[in-house]
N, C-alpha and C positions, 0 to 999 in steps of 0.2 A: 504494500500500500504506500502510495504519496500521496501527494496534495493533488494530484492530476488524477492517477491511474490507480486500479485495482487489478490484479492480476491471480487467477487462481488453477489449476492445472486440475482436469480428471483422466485418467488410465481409460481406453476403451481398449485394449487389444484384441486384434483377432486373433491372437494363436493361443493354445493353453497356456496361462499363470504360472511360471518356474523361476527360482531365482536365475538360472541361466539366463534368461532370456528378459530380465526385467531390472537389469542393473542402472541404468539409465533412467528410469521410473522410479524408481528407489530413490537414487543419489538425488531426483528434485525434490520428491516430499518430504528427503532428509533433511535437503538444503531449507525449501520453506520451514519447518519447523526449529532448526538451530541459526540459522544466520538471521542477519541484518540487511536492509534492502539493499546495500553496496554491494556487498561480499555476497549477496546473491543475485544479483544480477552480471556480473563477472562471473559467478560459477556457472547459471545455466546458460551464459553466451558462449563457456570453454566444452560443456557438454551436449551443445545441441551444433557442434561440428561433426561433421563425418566421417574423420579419420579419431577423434575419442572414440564413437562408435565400435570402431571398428577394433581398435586396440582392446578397448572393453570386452568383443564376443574374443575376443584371441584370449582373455585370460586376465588381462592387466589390471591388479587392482583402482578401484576408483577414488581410491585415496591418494594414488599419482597423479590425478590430476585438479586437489587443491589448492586456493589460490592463499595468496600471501594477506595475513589478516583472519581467515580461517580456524577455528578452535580445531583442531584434526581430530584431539581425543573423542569431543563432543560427539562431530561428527561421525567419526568411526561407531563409538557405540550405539549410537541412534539407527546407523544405517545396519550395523547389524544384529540391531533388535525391532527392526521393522517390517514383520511381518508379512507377508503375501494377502492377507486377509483385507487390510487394507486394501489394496491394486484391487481385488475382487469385490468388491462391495463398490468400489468407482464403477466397474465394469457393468455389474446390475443397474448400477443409478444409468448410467449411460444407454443399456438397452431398454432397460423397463418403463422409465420416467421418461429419457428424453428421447425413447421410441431410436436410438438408432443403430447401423448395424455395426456386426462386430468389426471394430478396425475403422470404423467412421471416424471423420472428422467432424467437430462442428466450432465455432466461433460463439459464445453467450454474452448477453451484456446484459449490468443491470445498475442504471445510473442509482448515486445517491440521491 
């Protein structure tokens, strides 16, 4: 949140729930919950690159790619006590309430 914008992310994927596959989904609901809006907006402009992506499916943890200003411990512990349950409960809001399919995209706005 600023004085301008609100920003808030939900999980729709189309493929089964794993943490394999949801590293990325993870490290931003990490990031919203432990950072500040600097240091999180700097971290999801380094993770919604496509070669982090890509390092990420090869293995690499995503604590390599924290940025300077970052609590790491925080973060570390939050991300790996953050559940799949989460991602999946976005996933139902996303198909059930806003009717859409799996892997959709959508754009929501809801002025103050």
């Amino acid at each position: 949140t600023s004085r301008h914008t609100r920003v808030g992310i939900l999980n729709n994927p189309s493929s089964k729930i794993k943490e394999s596959n949801t590293a990325i989904a993870r490290g931003i609901l990490t990031a919203f919950l432990t950072e500040n809006n600097s240091n999180l907006k700097s971290f999801l402009s380094k993770l919604s690159k496509e070669e982090t992506a890509k390092s990420l499916a090869a293995g690499t943890k995503i604590t390599k790619f924290l940025i300077p200003g970052m609590d790491g411990n925080t973060f570390e512990k939050k991300y790996n006590t953050l559940g799949l349950d989460v991602i999946k409960t976005h996933q139902l809001f996303c198909q059930e309430v806003l009717k859409l399919l799996p892997g959709q995209m959508a754009v929501m706005s809801n002025g103050r």
